[in-house]
N, CA, C and O atoms as a Tinker XYZ file with bonds, in Angstrom:
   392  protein
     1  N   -241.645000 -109.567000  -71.161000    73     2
     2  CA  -241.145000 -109.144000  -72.454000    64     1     3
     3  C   -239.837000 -108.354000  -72.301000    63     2     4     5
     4  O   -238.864000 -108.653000  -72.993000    81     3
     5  N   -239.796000 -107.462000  -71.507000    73     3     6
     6  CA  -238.548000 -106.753000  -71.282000    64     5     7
     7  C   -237.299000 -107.345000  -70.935000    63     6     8     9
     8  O   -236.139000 -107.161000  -71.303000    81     7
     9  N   -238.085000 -108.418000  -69.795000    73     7    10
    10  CA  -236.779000 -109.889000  -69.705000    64     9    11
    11  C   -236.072000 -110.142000  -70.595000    63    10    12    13
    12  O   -234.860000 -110.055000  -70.403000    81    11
    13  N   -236.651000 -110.606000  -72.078000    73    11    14
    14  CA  -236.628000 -111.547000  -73.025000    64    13    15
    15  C   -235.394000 -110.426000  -73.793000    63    14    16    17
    16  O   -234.355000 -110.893000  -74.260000    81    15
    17  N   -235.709000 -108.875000  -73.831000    73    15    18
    18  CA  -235.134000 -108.158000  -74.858000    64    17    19
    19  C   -233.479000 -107.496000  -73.824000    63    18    20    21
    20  O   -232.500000 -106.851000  -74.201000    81    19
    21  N   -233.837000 -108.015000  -72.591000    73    19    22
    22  CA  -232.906000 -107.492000  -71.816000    64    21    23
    23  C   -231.458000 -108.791000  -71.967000    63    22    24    25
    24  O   -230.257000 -108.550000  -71.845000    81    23
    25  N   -232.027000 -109.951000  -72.223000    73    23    26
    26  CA  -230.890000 -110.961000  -72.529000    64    25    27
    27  C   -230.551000 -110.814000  -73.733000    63    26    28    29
    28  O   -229.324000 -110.725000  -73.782000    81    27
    29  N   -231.166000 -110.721000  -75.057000    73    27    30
    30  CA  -230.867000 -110.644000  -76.448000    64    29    31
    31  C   -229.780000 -109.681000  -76.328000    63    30    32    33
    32  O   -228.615000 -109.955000  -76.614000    81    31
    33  N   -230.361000 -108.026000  -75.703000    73    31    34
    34  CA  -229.350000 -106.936000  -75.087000    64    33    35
    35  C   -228.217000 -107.152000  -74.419000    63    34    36    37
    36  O   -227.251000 -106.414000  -74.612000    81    35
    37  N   -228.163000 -108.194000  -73.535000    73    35    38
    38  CA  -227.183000 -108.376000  -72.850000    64    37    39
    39  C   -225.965000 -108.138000  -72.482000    63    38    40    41
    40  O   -225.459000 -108.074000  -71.362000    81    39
    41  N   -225.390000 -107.968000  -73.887000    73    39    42
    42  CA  -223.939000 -108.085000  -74.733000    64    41    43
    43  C   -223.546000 -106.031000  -74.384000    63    42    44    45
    44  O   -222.667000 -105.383000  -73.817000    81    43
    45  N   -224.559000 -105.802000  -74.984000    73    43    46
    46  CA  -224.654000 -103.858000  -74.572000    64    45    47
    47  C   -225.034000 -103.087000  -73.063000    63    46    48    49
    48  O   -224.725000 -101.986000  -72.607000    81    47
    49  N   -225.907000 -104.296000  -72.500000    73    47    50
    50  CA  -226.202000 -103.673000  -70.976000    64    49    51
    51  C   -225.362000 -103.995000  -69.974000    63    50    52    53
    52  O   -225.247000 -103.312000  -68.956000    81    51
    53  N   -224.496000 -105.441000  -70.291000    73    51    54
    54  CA  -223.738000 -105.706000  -69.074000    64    53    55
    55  C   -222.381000 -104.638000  -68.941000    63    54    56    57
    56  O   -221.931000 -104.311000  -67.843000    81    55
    57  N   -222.029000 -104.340000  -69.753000    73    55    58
    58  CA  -220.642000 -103.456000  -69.846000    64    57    59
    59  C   -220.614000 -102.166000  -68.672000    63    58    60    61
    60  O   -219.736000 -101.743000  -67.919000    81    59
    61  N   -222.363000 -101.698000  -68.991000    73    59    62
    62  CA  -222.734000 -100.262000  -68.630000    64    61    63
    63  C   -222.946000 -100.896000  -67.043000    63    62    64    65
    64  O   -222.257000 -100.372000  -66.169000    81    63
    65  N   -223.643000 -101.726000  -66.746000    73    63    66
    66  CA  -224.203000 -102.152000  -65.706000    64    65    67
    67  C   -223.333000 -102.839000  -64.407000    63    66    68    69
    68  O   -223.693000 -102.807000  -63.230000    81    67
    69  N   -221.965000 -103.532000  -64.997000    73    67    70
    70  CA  -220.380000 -103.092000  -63.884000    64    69    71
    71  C   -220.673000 -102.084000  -62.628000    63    70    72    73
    72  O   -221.513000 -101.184000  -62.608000    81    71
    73  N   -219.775000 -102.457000  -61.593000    73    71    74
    74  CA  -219.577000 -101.595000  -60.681000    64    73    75
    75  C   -220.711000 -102.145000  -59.163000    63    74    76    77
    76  O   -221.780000 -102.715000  -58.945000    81    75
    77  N   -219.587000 -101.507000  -58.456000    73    75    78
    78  CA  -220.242000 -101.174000  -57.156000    64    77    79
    79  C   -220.620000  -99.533000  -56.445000    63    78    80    81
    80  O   -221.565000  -99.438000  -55.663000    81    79
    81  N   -219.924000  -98.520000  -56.751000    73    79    82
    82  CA  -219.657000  -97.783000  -56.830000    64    81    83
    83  C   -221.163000  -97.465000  -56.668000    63    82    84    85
    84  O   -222.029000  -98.030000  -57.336000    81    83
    85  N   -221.437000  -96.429000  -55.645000    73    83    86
    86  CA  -222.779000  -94.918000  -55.516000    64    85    87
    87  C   -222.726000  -94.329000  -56.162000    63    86    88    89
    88  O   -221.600000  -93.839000  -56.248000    81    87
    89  N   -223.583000  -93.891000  -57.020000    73    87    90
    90  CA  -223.989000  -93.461000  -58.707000    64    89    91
    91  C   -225.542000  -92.505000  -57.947000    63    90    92    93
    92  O   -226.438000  -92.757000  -57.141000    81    91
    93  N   -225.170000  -91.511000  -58.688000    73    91    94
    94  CA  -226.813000  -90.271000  -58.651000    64    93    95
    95  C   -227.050000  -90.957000  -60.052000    63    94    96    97
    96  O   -226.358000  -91.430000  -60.954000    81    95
    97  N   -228.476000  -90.756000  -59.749000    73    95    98
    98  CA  -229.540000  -90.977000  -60.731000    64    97    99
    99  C   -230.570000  -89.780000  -61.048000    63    98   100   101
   100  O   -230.770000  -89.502000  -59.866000    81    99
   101  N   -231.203000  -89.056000  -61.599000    73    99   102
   102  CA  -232.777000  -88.314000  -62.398000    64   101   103
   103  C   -233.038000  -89.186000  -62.922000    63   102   104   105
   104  O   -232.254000  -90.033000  -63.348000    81   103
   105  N   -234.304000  -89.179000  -63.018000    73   103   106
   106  CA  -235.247000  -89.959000  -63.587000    64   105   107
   107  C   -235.246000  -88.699000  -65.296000    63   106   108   109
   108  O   -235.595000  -89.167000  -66.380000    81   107
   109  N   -234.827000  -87.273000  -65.164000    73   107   110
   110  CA  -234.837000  -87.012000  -66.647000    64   109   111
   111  C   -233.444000  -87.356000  -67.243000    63   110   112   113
   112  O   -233.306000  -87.097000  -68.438000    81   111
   113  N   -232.352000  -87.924000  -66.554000    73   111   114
   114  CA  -231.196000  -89.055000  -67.150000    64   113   115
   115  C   -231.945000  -89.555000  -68.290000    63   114   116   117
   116  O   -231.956000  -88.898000  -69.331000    81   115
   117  N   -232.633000  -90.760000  -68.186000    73   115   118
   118  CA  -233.184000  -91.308000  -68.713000    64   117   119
   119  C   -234.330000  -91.215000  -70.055000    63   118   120   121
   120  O   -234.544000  -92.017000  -70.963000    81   119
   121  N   -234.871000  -90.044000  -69.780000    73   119   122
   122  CA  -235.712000  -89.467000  -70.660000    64   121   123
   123  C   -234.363000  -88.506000  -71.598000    63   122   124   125
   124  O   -234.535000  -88.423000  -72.814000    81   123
   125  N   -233.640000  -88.122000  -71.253000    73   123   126
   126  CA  -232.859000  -87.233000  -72.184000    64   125   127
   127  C   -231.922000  -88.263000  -73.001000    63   126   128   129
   128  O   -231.464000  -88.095000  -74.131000    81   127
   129  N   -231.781000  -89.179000  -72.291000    73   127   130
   130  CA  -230.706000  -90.554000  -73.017000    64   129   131
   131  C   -231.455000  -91.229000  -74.178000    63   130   132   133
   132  O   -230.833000  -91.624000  -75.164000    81   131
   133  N   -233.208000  -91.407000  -74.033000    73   131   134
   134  CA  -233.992000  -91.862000  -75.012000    64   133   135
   135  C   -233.946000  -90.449000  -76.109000    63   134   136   137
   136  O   -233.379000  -90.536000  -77.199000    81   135
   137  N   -234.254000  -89.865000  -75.898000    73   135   138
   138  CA  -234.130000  -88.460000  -76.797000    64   137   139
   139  C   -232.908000  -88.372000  -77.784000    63   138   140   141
   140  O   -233.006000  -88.133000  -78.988000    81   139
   141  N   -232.190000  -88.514000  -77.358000    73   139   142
   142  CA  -230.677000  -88.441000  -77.923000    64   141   143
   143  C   -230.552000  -89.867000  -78.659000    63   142   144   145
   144  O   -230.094000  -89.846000  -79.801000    81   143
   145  N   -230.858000  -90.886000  -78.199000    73   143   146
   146  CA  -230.978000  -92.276000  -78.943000    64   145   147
   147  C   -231.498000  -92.248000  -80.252000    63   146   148   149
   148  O   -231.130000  -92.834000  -81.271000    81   147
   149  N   -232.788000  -91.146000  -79.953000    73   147   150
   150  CA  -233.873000  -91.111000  -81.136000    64   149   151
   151  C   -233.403000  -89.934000  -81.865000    63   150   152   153
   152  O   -234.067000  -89.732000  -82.882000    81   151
   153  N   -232.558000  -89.183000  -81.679000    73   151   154
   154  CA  -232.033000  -87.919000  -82.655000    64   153   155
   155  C   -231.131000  -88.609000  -82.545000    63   154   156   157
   156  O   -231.524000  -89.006000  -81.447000    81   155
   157  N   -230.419000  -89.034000  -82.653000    73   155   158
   158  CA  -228.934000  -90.176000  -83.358000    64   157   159
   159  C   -229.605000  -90.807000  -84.652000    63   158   160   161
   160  O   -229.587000  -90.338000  -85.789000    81   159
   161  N   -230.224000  -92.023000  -84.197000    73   159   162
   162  CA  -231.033000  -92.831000  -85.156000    64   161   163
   163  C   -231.868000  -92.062000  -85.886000    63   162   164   165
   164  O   -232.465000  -92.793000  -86.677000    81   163
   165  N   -232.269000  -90.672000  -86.022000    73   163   166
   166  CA  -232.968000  -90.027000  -86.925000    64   165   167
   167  C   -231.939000  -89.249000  -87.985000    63   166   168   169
   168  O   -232.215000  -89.039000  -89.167000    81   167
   169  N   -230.628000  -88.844000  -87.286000    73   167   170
   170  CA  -230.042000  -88.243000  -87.883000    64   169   171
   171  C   -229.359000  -89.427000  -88.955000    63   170   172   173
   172  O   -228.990000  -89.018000  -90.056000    81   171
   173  N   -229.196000  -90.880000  -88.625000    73   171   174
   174  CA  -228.615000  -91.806000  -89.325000    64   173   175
   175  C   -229.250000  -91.956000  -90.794000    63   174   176   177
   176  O   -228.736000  -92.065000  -91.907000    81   175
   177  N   -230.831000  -91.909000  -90.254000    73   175   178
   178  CA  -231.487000  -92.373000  -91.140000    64   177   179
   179  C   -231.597000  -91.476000  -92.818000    63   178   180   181
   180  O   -231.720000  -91.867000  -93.979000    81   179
   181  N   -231.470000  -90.096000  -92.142000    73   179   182
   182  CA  -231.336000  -88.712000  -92.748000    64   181   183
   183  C   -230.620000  -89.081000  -93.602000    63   182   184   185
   184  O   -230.920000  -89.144000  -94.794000    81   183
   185  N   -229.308000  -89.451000  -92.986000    73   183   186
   186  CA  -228.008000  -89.304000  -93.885000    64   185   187
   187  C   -228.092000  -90.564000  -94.999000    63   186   188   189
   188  O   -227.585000  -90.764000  -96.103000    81   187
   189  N   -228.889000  -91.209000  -94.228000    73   187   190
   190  CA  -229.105000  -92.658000  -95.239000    64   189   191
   191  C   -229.742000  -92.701000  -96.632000    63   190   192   193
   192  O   -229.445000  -93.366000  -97.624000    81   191
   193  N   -231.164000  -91.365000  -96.311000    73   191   194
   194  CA  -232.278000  -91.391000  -96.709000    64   193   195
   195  C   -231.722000  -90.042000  -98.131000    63   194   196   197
   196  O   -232.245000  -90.078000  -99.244000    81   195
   197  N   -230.738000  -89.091000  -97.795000    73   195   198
   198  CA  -230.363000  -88.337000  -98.349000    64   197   199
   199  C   -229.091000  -88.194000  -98.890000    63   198   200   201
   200  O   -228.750000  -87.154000  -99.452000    81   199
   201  N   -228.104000  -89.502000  -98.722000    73   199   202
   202  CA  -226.983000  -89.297000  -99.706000    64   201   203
   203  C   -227.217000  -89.783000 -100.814000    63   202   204   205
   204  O   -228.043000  -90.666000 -101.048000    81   203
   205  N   -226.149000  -88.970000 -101.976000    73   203   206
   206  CA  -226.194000  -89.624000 -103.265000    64   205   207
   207  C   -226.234000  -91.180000 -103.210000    63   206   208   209
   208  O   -225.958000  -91.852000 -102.217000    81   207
   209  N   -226.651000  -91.689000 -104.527000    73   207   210
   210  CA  -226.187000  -92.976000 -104.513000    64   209   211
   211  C   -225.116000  -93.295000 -105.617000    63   210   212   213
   212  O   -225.138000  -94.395000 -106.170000    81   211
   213  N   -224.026000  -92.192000 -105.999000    73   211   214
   214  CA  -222.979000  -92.221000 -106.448000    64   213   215
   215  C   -221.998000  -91.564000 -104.832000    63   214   216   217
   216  O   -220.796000  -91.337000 -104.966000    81   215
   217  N   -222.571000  -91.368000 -103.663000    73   215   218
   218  CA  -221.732000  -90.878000 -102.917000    64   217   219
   219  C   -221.827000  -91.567000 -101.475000    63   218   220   221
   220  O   -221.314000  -91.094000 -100.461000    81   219
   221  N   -222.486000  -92.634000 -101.531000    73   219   222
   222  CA  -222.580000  -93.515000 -100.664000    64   221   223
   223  C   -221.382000  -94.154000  -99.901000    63   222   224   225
   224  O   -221.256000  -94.533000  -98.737000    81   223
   225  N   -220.764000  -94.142000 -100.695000    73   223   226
   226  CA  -219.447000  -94.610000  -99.824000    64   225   227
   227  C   -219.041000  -93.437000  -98.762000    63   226   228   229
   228  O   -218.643000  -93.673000  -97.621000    81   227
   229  N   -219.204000  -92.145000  -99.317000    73   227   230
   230  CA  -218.291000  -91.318000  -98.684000    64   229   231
   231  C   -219.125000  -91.346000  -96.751000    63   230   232   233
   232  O   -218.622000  -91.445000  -95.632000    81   231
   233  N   -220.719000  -91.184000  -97.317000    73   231   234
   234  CA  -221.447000  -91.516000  -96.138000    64   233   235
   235  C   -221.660000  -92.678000  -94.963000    63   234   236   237
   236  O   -222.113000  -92.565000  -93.824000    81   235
   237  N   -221.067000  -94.049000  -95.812000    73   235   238
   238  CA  -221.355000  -94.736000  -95.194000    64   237   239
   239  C   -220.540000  -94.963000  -93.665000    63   238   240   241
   240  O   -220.948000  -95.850000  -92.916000    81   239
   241  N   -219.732000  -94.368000  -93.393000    73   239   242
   242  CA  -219.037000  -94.470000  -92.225000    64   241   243
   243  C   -219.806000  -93.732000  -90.907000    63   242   244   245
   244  O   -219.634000  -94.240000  -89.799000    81   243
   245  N   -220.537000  -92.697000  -91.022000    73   243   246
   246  CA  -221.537000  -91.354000  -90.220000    64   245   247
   247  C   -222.712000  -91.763000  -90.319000    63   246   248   249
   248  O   -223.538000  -91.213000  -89.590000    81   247
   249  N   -223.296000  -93.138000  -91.483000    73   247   250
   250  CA  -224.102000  -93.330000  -90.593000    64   249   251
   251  C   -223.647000  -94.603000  -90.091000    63   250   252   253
   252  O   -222.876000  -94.260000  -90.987000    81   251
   253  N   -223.368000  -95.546000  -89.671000    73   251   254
   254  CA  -223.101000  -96.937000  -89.080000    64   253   255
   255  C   -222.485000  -95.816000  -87.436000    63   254   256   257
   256  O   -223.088000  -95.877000  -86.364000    81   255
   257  N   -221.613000  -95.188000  -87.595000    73   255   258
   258  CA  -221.630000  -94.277000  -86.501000    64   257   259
   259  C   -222.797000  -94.005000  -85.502000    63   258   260   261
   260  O   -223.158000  -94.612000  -84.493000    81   259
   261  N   -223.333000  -92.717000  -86.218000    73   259   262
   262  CA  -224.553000  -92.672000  -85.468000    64   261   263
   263  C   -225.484000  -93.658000  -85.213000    63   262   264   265
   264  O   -225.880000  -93.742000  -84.050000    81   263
   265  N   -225.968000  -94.500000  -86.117000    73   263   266
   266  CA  -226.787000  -95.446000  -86.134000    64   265   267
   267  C   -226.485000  -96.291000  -84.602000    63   266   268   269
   268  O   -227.286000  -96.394000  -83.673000    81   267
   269  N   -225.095000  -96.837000  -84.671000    73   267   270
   270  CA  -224.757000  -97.513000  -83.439000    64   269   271
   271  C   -224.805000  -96.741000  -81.986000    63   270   272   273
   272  O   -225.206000  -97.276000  -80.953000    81   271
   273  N   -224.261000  -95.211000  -82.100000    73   271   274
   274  CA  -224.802000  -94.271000  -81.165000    64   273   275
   275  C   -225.761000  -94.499000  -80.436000    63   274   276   277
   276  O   -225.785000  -94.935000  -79.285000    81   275
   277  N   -227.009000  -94.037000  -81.483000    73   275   278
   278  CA  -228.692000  -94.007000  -81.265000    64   277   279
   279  C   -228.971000  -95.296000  -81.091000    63   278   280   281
   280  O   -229.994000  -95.391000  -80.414000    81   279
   281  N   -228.401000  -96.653000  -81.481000    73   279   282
   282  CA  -228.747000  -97.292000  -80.967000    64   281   283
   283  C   -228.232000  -98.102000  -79.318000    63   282   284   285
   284  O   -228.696000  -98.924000  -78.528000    81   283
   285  N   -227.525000  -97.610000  -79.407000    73   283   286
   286  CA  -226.897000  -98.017000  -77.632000    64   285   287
   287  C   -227.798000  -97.118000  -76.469000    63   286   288   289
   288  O   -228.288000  -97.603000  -75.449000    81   287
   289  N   -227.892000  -95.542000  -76.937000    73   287   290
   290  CA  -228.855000  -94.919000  -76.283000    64   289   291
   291  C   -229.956000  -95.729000  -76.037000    63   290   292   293
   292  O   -230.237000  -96.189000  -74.930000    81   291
   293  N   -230.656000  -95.929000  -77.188000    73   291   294
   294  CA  -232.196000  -96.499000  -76.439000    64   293   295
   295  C   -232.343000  -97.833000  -76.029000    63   294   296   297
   296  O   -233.391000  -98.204000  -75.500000    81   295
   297  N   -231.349000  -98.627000  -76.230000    73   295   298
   298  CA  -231.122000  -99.984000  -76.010000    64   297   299
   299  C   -230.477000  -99.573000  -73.910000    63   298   300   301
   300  O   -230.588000 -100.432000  -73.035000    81   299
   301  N   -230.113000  -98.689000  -73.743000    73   299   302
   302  CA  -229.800000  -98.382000  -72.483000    64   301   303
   303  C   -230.706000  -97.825000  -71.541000    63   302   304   305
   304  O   -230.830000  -98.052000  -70.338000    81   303
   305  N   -231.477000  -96.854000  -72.497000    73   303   306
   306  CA  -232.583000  -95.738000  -71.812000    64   305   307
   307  C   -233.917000  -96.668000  -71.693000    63   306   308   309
   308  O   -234.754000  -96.381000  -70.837000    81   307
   309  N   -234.106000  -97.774000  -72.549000    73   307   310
   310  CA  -235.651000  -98.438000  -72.646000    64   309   311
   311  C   -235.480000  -99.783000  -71.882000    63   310   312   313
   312  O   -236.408000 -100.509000  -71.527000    81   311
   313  N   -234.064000 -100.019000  -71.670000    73   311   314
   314  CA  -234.013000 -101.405000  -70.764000    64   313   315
   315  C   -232.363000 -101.677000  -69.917000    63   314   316   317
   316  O   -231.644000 -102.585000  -69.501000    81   315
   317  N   -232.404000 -100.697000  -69.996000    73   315   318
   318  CA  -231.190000 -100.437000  -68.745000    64   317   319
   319  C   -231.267000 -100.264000  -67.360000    63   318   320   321
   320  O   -232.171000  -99.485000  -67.058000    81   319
   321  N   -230.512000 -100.805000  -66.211000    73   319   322
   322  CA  -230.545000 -100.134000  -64.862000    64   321   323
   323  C   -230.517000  -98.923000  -64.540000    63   322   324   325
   324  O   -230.040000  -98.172000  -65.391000    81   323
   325  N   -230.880000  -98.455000  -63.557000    73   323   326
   326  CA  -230.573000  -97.205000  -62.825000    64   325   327
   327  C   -229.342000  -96.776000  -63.497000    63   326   328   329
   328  O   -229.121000  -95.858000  -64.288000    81   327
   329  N   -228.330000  -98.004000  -62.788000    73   327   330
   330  CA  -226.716000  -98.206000  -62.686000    64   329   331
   331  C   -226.064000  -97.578000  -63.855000    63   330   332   333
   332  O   -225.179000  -96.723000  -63.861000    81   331
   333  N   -226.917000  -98.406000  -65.270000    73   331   334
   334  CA  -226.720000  -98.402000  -66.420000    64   333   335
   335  C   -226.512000  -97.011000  -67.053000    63   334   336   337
   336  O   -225.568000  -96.633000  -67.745000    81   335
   337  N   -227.848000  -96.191000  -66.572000    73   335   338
   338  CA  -228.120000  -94.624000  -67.225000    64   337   339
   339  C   -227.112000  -93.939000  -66.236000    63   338   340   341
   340  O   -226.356000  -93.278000  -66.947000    81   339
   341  N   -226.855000  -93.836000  -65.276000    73   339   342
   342  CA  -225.897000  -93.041000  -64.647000    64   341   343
   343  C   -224.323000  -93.421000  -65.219000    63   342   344   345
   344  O   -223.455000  -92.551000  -65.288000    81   343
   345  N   -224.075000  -94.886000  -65.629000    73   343   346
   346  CA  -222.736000  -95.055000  -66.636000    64   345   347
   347  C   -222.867000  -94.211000  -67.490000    63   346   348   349
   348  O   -221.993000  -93.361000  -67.662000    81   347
   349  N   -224.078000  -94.255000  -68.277000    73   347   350
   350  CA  -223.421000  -93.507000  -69.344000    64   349   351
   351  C   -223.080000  -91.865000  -69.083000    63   350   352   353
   352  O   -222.244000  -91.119000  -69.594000    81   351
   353  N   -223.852000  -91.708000  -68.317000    73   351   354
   354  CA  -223.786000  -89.985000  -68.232000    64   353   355
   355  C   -222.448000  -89.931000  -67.059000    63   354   356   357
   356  O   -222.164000  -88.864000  -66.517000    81   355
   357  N   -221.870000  -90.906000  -66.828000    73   355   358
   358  CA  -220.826000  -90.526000  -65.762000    64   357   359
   359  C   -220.822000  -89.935000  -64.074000    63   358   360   361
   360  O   -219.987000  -89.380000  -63.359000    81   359
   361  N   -222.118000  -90.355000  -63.924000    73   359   362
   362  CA  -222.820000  -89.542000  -62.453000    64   361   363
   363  C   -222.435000  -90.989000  -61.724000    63   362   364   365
   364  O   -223.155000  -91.986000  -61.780000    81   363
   365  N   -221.026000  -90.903000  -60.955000    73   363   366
   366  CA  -220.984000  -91.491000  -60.168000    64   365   367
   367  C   -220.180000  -90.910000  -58.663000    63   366   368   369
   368  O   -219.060000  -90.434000  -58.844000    81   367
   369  N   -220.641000  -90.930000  -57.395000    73   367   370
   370  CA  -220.534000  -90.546000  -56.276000    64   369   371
   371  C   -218.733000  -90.393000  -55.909000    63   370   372   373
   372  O   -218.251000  -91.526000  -55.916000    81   371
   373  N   -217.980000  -89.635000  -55.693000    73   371   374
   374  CA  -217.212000  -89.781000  -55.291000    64   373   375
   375  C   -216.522000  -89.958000  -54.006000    63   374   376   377
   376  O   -215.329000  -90.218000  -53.847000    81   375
   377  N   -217.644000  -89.742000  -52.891000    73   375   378
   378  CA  -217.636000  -89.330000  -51.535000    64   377   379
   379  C   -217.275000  -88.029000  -51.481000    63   378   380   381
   380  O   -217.884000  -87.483000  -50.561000    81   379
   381  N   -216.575000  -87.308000  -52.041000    73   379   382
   382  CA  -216.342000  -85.856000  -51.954000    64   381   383
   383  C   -216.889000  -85.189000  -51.646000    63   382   384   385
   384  O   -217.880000  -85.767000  -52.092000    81   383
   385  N   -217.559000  -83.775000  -50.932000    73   383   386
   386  CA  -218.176000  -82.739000  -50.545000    64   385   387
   387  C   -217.848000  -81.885000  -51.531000    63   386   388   389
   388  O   -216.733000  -81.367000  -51.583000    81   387
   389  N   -219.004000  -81.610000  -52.605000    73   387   390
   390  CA  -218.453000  -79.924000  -53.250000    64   389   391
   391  C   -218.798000  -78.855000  -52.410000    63   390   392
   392  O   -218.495000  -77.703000  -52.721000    81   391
């Protein structure tokens, strides 16, 4: 099943999923990336659920925003690579010594 939603995805995971490059990973990466997916898409819905409907226009830009946000988050965090969650958060190895 995850196969199936990982090709439909495709279009959003391959971008993140690039590279050769040594990347750190947490495993709470991942749990904080779903979190944030789901307070994006909650906050969308908010704004959806609570603008006028004489003021809809003014809203409609914040949520298609967030909405797309929250949804790249969990579309990354629920069926993304390792590779993938460390793109987004930018944890990639530089060889450097701090």
């Amino acid at each position: 099943m995850k196969a199936f939603f990982r090709k439909i995805f495709g279009f959003v995971l391959t971008p993140f999923e690039k590279g050769k490059e040594p990347f750190v990973h947490r495993p709470s990466s991942r749990l904080i990336l779903i979190a944030v997916g789901i307070l994006f898409s909650a906050l969308s819905c908010g704004l959806l659920a609570f603008s006028n409907k004489g003021n809809l226009d003014a809203a409609f830009l914040p949520i298609i925003v967030f909405f797309c946000v929250g949804a790249v988050c969990l579309i990354v965090g629920l069926l993304g690579t390792d590779r993938a969650v460390a793109s987004i958060w930018g944890s990639f190895s530089t060889g450097k010594k701090r």
